[in-house]
N, C-alpha and C positions, 0 to 999 in steps of 0.2 A: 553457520548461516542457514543451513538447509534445515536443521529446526526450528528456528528461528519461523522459517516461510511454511514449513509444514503445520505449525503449532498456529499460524496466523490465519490460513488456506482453511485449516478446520474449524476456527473460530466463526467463517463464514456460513456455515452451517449450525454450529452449535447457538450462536447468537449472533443471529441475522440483521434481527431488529438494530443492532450496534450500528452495523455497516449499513441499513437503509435510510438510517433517521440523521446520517451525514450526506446521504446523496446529493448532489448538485439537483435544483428543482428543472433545469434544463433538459437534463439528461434525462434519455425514455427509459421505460421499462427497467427500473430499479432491480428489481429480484432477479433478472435475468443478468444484468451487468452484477450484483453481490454474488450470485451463483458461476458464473462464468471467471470472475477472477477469485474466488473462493479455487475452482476448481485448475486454473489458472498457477496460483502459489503452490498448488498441494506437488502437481506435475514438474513445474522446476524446484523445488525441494527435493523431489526424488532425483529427479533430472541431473543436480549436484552433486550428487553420491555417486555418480555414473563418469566414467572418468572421460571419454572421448564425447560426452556430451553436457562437460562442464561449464565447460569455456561456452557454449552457446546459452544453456542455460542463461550465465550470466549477465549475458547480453539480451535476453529478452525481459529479465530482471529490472535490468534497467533502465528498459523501455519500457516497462510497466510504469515502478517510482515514476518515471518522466509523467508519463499519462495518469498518476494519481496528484498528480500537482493540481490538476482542474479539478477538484475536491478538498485540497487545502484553497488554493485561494480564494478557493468561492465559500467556503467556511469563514474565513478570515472578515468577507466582504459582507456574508449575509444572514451568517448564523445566529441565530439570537443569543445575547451572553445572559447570563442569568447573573442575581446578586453582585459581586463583585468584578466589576465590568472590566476594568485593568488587569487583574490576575486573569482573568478569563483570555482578556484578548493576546495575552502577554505568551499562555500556553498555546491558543494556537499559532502564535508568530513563532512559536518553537520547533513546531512541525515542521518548517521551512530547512532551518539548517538540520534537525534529524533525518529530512527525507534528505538531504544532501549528502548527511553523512553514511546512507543507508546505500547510496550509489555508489561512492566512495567506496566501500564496502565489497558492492560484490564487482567493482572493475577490478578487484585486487585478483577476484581467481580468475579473470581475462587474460591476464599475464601469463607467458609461457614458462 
């Protein structure tokens, strides 16, 4: 999991564009929230490999997922589909149970 987040955390940097061109139009200052949980993922990716600050890590992990939901549903709601409008809407209604399953995921290293 911790490459997983660390491999994601650097994407935020490496291609930025990705993660601002899905931003909620609500939310301020894009680059600052792309750069902040860019920098966000990289720290509990590391955070994971750290054994007494595992279990926290994972918990803020998953208050993150929680808080990237207001990015899938407002994608879902407003994002423009292009060409194939069913397949399109179909992948992002898939984000829904992935970011579930991505929870799911790291409550597992919560467990003692």
């Amino acid at each position: 999991m911790s490459s997983f987040y660390l491999f994601t955390g650097i994407a935020h940097f490496t291609n930025p564009e990705f993660f601002l061109d899905v931003m909620p139009a609500f939310m301020p200052s894009h680059q600052l929230l792309v750069d902040l949980s860019g920098y966000a993922e990289i720290i509990l990716a590391l955070a994971l490999l750290t054994g007494f600050l595992r279990k926290i890590a994972a918990y803020l992990i998953i208050l993150m997922l929680i808080s990237f939901f207001l990015v899938h549903l407002d994608m879902i709601f407003t994002y423009e589909v292009l060409d194939n409008y069913y397949l399109n809407k179909l992948l992002l209604l898939t984000r829904i149970p992935l970011q579930l399953g991505l929870i799911y995921w790291a409550y597992q290293y919560c467990k003692d």
